[in-house]
N, C-alpha and C positions, 0 to 999 in steps of 0.2 A: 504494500500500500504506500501509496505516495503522501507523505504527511507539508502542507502549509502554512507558514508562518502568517497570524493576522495581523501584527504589530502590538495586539493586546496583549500583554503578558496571561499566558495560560488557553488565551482561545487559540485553538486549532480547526483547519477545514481537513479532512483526510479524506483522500480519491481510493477507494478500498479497488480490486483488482479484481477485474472485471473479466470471466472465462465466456466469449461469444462464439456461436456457432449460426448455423443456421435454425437450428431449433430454441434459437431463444441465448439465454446468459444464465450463468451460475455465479455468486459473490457470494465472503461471507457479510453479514450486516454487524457483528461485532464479534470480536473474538477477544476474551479478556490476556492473553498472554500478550498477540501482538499489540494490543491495546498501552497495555502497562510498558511493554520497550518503547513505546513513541511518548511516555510519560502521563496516561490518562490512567488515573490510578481511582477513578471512581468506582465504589459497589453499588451498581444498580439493583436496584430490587425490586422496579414496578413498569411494564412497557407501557404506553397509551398511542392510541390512533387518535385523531381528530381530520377528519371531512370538511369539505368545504362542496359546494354545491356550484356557487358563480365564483366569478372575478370579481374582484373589490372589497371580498371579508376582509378584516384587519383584527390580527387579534396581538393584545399588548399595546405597550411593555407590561412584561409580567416577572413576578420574582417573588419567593416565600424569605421574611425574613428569618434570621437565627432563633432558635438549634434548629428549626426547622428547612435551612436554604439547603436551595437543589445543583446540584452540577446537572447536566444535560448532554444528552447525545439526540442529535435530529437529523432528521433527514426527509424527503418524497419518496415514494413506491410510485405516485402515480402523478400528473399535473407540473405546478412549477410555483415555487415562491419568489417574494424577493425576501430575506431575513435579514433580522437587523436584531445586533445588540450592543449596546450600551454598559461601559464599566462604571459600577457603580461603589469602589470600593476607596472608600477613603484613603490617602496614601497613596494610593498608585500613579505610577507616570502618566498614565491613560486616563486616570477617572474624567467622566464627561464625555468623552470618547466615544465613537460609535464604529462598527463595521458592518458592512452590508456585502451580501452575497446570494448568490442563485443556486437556489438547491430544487431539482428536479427529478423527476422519475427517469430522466435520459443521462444527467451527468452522475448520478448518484451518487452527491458528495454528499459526507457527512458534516456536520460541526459539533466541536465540542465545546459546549458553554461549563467553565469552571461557575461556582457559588461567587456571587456580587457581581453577578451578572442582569441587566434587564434584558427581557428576549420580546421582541415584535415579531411578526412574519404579515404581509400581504399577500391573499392567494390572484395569482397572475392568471389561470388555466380554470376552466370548470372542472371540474370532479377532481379535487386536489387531496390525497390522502398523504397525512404530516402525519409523523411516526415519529419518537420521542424515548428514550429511558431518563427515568430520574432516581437517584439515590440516596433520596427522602422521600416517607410520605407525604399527600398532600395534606396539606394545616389551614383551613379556611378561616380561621382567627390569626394568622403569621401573611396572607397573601399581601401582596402590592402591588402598584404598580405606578409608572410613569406614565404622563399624555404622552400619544401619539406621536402629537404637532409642535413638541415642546418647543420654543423658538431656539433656546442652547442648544439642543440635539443640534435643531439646522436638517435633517434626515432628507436627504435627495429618495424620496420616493416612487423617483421614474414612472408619474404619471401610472403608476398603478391602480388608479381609482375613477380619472377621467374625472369630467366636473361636478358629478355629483358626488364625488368625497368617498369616502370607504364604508363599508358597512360595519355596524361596529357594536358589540353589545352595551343594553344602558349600562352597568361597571364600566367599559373600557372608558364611556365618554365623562365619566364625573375621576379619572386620575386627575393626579395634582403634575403640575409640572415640577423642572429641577429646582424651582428658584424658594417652592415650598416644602423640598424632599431633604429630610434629615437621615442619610446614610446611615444605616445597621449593620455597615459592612465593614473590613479593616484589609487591609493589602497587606498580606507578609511576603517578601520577596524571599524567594525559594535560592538558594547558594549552588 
């Protein structure tokens, strides 16, 4: 697997090795040994699919505060995103920070979101199925998240949504932006 630097300290996109033939592809979706050599040392304990139907769902920034924060593995099986996440960890060289990338059912990248991370995604494709492990449960008293539109982010959302804006649930539209977000997070820089 071909592993990518995002400039985030800790996020990684990895291109897992893809065996095609004419009858299709074989990959694996996660393997924890090669996982841990390329430094992804999370124990996941729960997968989730989430569907998307049209183009222009927005779902995020999302993130469960401590003991409850999640590291993240994602990726498409089918459709196309644009994903975006946000370092949210005080400390860090990054914090405020955002990257953005295209994860689909044809390049099957994955990403790896460490904890103090916010995670967005836009669905770009109809019938989009976004696949996920996390290595936390989920804590509906610990959840948060950040708007959208926050004006800090800045978030070049490549017209993902067209002019009538994203589709978004009522939670997504009542987040607070950065300028009201008191970080739960702390950056320890790994030696």
């Amino acid at each position: 697997m071909n592993v990518i630097e995002t400039g985030l300290p800790g996020l990684l996109v990895i291109e897992p090795r893809v065996f095609a033939d004419q009858r299709g592809f074989f990959l694996e979706s996660y393997n924890r040994e090669r996982f841990r050599a390329v430094g992804v040392n999370a124990d996941f304990i729960q997968d989730n699919h989430a569907f998307s139907a049209e183009p222009g769902v927005l779902r995020g920034f999302h993130f469960q505060r401590p003991p409850a924060a999640q590291a993240k593995l994602v990726w498409v099986v089918a459709g196309k995103v644009l994903d975006v996440v946000v370092d949210l960890r005080v400390g860090s060289p990054t914090y405020g920070r955002t990257f953005t990338g295209e994860l689909s059912g044809r390049n099957q990248r994955r990403m790896f979101i460490p904890k103090g991370f916010g995670h967005a995604y836009a669905v770009l494709e109809p019938g989009t199925h976004f696949m996920y492990k996390v290595d936390a449960p989920y804590a509906p008293d610990l959840e948060g998240g950040i708007a959208w539109d926050d004006p800090q982010l800045a978030v070049d959302w490549q017209n993902a949504f067209g002019e009538e804006g994203p589709i978004l649930s009522a939670k997504d539209r009542e987040l607070p932006g950065m300028t009201d977000f008191e970080s739960p997070f702390s950056y320890e820089e790994k030696a």
